[in-house]
N, C-alpha and C positions, 0 to 999 in steps of 0.2 A: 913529830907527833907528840904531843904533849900528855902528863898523867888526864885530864879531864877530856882528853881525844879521842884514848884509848879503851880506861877504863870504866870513865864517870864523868854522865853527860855535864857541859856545862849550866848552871843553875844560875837564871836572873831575877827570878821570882816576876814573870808575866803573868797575864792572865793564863790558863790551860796546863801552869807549871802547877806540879804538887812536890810543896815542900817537904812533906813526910816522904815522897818516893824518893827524892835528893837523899836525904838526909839515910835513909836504909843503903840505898846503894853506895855513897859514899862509905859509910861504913863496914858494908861486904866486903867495898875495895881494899880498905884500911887493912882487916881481917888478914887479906889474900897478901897482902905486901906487908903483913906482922907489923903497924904502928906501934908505937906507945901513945898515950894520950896526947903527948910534947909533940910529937908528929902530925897524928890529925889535928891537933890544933893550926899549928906551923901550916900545914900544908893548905887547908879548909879554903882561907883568901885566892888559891889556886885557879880552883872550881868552880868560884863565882864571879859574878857582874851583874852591874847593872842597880839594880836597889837592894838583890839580895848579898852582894858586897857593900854594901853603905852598912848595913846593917850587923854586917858581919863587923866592921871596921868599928861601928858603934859600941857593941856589946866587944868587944879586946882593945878597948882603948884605954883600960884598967889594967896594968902591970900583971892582978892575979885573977885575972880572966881562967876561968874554967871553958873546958868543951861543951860539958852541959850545960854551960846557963848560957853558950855561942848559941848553943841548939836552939834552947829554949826560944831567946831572941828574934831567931829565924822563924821558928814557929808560931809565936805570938804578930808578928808582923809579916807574917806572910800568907799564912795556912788562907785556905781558899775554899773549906767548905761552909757549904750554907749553914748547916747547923751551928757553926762558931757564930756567923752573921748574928742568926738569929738571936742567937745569947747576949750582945753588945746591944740589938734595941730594942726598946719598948716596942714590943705588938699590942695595936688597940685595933678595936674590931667595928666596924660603924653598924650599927642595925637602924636599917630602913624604918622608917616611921617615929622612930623614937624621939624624945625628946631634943636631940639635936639634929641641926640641920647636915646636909653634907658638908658646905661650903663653912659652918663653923668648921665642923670634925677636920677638914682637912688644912686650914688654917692651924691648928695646935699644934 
């Protein structure tokens, strides 16, 4: 049974996965077996699969990769709440009657 077996589930970054609970527990674990940074680093690629290792692999493919900005990376390409969604598109609102049609509005 491997460290991600036992004590930190492994993280693919699917639909229903949340990266912010990865990334807390991960780090509880870290706490509990006294890392240094060098080590959660080291370790992190363990953990995961799937696209949230691509990513992982993306953001430490720079020699002086930090943990925090691994994190960040995971977060930024992963996070799965709506409210992030919503930040990334324009929200337009169509009102009935108004000067355009549906079929323009949903063409733009």
């Amino acid at each position: 049974m491997g460290l991600c077996d036992s004590m930190i589930p492994r993280f693919e970054g699917k639909s229903g996965e949340d990266v912010l609970d990865f990334i807390d527990q991960y780090e509880r674990a870290a706490r509990a077996f006294d890392w240094n940074e060098k080590e959660k680093l080291d370790r992190l690629p363990l953990c995961l699969a799937g696209s949230a290792l691509a990513v992982c692999r993306s953001a430490m493919a720079k020699k002086t990769a930090k943990l925090v900005e691994v994190y960040a990376s995971l977060r930024e390409h992963l996070i799965q709440c709506p409210a992030v969604y919503l930040m990334r598109f324009h929200v337009r609102r169509f009102v009935p009657g108004g000067e355009q049609t549906f079929m323009s509005f949903a063409l733009e």
